[in-house]
C-alpha positions as semicolon CSV with decimal commas, in nm:
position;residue;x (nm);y (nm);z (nm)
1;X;1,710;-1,461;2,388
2;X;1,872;-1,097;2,373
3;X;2,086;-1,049;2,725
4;X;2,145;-0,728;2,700
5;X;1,903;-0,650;2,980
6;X;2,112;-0,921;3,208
7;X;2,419;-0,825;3,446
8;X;2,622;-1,096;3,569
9;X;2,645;-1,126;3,897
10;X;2,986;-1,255;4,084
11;X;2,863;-1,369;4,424
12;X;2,966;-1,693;4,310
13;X;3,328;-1,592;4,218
14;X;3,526;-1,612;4,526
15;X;3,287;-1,749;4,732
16;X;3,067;-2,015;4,766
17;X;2,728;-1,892;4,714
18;X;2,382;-2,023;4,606
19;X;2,166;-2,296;4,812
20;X;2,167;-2,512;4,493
21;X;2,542;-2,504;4,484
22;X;2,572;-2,864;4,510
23;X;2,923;-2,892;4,465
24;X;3,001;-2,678;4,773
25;X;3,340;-2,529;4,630
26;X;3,445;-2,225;4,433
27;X;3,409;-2,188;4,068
28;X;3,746;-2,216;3,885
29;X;3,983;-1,956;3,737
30;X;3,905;-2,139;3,391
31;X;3,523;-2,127;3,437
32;X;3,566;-1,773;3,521
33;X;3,724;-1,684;3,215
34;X;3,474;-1,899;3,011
35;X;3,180;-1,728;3,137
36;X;3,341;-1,390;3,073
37;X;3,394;-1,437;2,769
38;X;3,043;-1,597;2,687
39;X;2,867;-1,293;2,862
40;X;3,048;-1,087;2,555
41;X;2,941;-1,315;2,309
42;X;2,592;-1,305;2,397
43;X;2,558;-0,920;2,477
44;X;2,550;-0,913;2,849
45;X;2,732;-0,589;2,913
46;X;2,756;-0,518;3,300
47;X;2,899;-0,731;3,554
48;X;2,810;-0,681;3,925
49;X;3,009;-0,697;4,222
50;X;3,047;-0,600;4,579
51;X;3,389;-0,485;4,790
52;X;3,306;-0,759;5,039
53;X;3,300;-1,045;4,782
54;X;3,631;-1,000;4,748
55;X;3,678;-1,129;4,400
56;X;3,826;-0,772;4,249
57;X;4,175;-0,978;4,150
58;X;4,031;-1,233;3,982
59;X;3,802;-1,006;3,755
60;X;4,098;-0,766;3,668
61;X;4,332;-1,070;3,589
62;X;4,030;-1,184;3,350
63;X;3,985;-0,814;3,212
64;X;3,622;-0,667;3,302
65;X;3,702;-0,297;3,111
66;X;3,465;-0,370;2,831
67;X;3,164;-0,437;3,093
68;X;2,988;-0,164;3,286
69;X;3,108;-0,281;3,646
70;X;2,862;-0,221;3,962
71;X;3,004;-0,254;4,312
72;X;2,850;-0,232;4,636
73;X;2,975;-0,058;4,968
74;X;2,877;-0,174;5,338
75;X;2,707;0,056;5,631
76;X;2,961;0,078;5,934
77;X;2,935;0,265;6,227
78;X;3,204;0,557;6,235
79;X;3,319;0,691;6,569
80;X;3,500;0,952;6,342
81;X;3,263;1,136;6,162
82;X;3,577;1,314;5,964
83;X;3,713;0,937;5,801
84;X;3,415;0,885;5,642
85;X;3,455;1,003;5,345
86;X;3,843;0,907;5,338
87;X;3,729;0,533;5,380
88;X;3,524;0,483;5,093
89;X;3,683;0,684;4,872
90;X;4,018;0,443;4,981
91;X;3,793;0,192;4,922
92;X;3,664;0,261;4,614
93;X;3,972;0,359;4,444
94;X;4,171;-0,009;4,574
95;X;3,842;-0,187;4,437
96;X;3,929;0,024;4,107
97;X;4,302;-0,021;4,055
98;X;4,234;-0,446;4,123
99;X;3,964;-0,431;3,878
100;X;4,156;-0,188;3,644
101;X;3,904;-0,012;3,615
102;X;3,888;0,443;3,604
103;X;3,559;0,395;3,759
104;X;3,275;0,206;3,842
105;X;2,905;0,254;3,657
106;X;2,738;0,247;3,970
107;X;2,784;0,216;4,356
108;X;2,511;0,018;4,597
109;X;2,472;0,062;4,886
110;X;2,474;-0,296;5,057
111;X;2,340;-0,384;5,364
112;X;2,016;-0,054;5,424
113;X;1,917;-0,201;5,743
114;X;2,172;-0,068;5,898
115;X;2,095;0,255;5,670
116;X;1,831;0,524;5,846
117;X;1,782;0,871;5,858
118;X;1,998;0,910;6,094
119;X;2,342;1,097;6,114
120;X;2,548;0,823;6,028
121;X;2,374;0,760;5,750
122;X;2,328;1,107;5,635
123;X;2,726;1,182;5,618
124;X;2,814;0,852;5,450
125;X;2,518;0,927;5,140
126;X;2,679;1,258;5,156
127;X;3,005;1,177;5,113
128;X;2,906;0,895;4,839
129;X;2,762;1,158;4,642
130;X;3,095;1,336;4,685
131;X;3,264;1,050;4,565
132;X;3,014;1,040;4,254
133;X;3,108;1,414;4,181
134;X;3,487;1,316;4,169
135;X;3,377;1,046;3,895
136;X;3,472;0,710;4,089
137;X;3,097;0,651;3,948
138;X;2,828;0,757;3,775
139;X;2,531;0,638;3,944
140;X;2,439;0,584;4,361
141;X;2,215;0,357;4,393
142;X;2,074;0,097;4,708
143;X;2,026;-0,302;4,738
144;X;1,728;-0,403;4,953
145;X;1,565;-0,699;5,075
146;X;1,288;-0,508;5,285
147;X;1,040;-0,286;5,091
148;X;0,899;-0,126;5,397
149;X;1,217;-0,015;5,406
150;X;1,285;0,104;5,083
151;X;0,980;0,342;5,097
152;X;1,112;0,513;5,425
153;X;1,460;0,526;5,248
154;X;1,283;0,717;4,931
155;X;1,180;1,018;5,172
156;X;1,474;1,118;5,257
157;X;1,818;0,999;4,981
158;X;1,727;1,028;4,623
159;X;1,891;0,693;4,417
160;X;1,933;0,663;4,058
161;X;1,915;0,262;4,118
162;X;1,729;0,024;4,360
163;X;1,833;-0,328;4,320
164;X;1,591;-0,562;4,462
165;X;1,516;-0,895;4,483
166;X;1,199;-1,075;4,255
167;X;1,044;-1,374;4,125
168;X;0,790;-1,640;4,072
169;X;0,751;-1,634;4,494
170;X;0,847;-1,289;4,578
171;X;0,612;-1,059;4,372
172;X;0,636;-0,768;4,563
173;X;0,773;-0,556;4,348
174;X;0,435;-0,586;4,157
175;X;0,250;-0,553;4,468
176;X;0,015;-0,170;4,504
177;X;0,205;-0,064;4,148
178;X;0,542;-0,008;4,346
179;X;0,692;-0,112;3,971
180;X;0,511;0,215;3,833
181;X;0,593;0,469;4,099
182;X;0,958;0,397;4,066
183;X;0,956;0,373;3,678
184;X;0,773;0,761;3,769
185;X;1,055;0,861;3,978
186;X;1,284;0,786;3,672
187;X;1,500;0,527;3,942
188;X;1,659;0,286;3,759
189;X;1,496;-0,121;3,825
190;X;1,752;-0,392;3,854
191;X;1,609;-0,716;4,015
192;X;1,814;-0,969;4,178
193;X;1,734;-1,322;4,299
194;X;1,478;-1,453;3,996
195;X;1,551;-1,824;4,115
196;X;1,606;-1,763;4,445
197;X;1,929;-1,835;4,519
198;X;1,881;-2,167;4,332
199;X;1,576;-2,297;4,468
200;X;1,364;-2,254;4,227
201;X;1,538;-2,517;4,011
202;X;1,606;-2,754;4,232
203;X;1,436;-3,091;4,188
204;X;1,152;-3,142;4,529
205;X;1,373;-3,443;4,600
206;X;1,718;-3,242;4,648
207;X;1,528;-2,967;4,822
208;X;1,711;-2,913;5,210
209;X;1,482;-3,044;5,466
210;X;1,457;-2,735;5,621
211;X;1,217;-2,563;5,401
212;X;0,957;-2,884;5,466
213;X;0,753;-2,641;5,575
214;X;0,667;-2,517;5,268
215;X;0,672;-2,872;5,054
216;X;0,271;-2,858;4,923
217;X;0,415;-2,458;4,761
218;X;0,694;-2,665;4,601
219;X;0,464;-2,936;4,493
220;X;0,283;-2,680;4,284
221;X;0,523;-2,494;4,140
222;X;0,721;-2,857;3,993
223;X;0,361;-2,926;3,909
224;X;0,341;-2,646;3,702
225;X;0,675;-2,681;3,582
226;X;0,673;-3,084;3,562
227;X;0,994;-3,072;3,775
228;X;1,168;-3,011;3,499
229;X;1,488;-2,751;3,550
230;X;1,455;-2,652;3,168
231;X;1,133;-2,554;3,206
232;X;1,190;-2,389;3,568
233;X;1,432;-2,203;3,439
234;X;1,248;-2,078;3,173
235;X;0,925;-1,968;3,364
236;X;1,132;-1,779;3,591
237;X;1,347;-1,571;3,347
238;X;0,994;-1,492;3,121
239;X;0,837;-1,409;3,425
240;X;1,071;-1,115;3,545
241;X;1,131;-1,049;3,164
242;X;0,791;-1,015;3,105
243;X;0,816;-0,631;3,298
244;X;0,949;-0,362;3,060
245;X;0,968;-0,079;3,340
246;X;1,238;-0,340;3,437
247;X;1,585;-0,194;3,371
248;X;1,826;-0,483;3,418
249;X;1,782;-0,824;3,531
250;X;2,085;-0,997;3,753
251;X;2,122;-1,342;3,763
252;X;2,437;-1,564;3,872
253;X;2,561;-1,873;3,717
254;X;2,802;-2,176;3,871
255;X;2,924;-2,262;3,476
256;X;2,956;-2,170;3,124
257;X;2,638;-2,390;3,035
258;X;2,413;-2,194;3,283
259;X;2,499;-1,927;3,094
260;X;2,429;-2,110;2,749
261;X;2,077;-2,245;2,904
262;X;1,949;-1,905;2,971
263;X;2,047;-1,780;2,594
264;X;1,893;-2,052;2,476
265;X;1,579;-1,961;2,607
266;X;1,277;-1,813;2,432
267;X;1,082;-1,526;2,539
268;X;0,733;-1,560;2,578
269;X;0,520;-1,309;2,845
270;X;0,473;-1,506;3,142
271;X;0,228;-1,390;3,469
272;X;0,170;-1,613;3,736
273;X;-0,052;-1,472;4,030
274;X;-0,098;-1,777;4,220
275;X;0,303;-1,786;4,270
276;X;0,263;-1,537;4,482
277;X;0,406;-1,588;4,843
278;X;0,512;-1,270;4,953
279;X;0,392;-1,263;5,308
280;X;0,567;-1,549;5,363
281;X;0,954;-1,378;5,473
282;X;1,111;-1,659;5,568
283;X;1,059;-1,855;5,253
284;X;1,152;-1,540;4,978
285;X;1,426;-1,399;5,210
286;X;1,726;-1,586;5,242
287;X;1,894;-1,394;5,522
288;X;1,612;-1,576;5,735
289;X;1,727;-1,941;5,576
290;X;2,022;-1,995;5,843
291;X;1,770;-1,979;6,102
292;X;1,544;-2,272;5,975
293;X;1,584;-2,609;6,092
């Protein structure tokens, strides 16, 4: 399979992220390396990252100036409406020199629920854009989880990207044409969270306890899939493949092979309807996971 539509994504460098990161413990500065290098060799050309992931050493130690390198920046609450603008420009350009990088392809902005139309919010999108005009980036763009959201957001701050998250479970980027009316706005698509954090490929017998609630939808899906990870992973990356209006597709991997798996894979258009939980938040968002018991 061509990866050029695929960005890497580094949640998992630094940090230990993923429910179906069995092992529990970072991935290793040799890994690292590996799977940079592999992204090169199978045409995966932008990385993406985040200022809180903290993981901007590593990936300039490695050497990330042949990738097109997205970042994200966090919402706070500024009692000095005159720093703003200092701060993430100080941020940006310390995210920059560890990556050694001149500037970043795009900049996200992370965590929109605490992003409104409200002051705040206006003066930091503001100053962002300044920040864009000075050529720390070339695109602003927004990560979301809620799509309600996302649609009071598009009122009022025009993006060049929205990152969001879908899959087999979470179709709602499908859901009234929403994939058409931002292809018609010219906004950028990148989708994040095809296996859902993992959980899509997990075997019903390694599945946390926690989502018991939702065992017969799991019984389906490795019915449909024979519980077979190969063939998991390949209904989930020819589903969201299957969507040309779809500008770039994110996925994260724990090793090298991951990465090898997924190029391995075929592409054949792939729709499946009756996958389709999206009313169901606390199964397709994982922010809500921590909560379950």
């Amino acid at each position: 399979m061509n990866l050029s539509k695929f960005i890497l994504g580094t949640a998992q460098i630094g940090t230990i992220y993923g429910i179906s990161n069995s092992r529990k413990k970072q991935i290793g500065f040799s890994e690292i390396k590996k799977i940079i290098k592999k992204c090169k060799s199978v045409g995966i050309k932008d990385i993406d990252t985040a200022l809180s992931y903290n993981n901007d050493k590593i990936l300039g130690k490695i050497g990330v100036n042949k990738f097109n390198v997205n970042s994200k920046v966090s919402i706070i609450k500024f009692k000095n409406k005159k720093n703003i603008l200092e701060f993430y420009e100080k941020k940006i350009v310390n995210s920059l020199r560890l990556l050694k990088l001149k500037r970043f392809n795009s900049i996200l902005i992370h965590n929109p629920d605490k992003f409104k139309k409200n002051i705040n919010s206006e003066l930091i999108y503001r100053s962002l854009i300044k920040l864009k005009k000075k050529k720390l980036f070339k695109k602003i763009g927004i990560s979301i989880y809620d799509f309600d959201q996302l649609k009071k957001l598009l009122k009022y701050y025009k993006f060049d990207i929205i990152q969001l998250p879908f899959n087999v479970f979470d179709q709602r980027l499908i859901d009234n044409n929403l994939i058409k009316k931002l292809q018609s706005q010219k906004i950028e698509i990148h989708v994040r969270s095809i296996f859902l954090q993992g959980l899509l490929l997990m075997n019903n017998e390694k599945i946390h306890k926690k989502f018991k609630k939702w065992k017969d939808i799991f019984k389906i899906w490795s019915k449909y899939t024979q519980n077979n990870k190969l063939i998991k992973l390949k209904t989930c990356v020819n589903f969201v493949k299957s969507y040309p209006e779809i500008s770039k597709i994110l996925i994260g991997v724990n090793s090298v092979n991951d990465l090898v798996e997924i190029n391995n894979i075929k592409f054949k258009k792939t729709k499946l309807p009756y996958f389709n939980f999206n009313k169901d938040k606390k199964l397709i968002n994982p922010t809500y996971w921590k909560d379950l018991h």
